[in-house]
C-alpha positions in Angstrom: -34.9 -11.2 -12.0 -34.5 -8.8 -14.6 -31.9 -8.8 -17.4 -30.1 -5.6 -16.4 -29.6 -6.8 -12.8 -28.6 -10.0 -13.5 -25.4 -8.4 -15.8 -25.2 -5.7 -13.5 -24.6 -8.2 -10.7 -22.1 -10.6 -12.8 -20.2 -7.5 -13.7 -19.8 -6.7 -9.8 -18.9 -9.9 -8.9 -16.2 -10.3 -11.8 -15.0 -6.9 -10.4 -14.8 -8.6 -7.0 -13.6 -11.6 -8.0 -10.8 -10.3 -9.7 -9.8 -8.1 -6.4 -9.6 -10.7 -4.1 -7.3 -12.7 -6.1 -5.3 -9.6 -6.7 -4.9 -9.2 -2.9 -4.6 -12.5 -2.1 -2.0 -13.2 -4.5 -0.7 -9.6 -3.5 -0.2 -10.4 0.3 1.0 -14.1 -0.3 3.5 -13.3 -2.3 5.7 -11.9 0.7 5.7 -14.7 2.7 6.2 -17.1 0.0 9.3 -15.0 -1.6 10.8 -15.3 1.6 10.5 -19.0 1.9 11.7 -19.4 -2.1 14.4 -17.0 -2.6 15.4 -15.8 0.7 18.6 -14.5 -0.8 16.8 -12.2 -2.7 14.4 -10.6 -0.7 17.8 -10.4 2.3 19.3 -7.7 -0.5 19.6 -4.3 0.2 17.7 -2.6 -2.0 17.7 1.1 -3.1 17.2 2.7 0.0 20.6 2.2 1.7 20.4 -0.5 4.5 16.5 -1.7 4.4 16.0 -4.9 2.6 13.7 -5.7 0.1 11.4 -7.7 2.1 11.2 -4.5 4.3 9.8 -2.4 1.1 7.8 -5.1 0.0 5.9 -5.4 3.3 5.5 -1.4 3.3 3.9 -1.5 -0.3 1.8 -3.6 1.1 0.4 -0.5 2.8 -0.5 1.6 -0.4 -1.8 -1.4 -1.5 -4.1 -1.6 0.5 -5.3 2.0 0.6 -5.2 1.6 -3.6 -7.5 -1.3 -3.7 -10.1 0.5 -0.9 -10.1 3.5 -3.7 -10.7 1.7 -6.1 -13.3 -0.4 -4.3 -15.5 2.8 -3.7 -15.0 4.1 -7.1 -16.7 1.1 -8.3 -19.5 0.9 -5.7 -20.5 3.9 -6.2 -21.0 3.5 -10.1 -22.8 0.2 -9.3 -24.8 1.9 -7.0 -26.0 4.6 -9.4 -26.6 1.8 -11.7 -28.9 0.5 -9.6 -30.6 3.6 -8.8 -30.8 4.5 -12.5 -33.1 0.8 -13.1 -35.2 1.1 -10.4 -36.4 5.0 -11.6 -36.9 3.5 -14.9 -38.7 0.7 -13.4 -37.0 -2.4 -15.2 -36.7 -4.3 -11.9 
């Protein structure tokens, strides 16, 4: 396999790599903060009678649509990547 594949496809997977744990560690954390500090996450937060666990569950919603965004932002430079070594024939 050529060179410029081979770091084109490390870099992709680093990318992916580091999502996942992102994510992972993203949607995780809810659960786990409500096992660990209870008290905490029971608050009332800024917005007058819902509870911190409530707006950290709802991030979890832009969250999701931020990381999807950011996903096809990156495919698509991989994917002219690709195109650009297969016109110049390096594969």
């Amino acid at each position: 396999m050529n060179e410029h594949v081979f770091q084109l496809i490390q870099s992709k997977m680093r990318f992916l790599v580091r999502a996942i744990i992102l994510v992972f560690l993203f949607y995780f954390m809810l659960p786990l903060s409500l096992i660990f500090i209870p008290d905490a996450m029971n608050q009332t937060s800024f917005i007058p009678g819902v509870t911190w666990a409530w707006v950290y569950g709802f991030l979890q919603i832009p969250m999701t649509w931020l990381v999807g965004w950011i996903y096809h932002i990156k495919a698509k430079r991989f994917d002219q990547q690709i195109e650009k070594i297969e016109r110049e024939g390096m594969v």
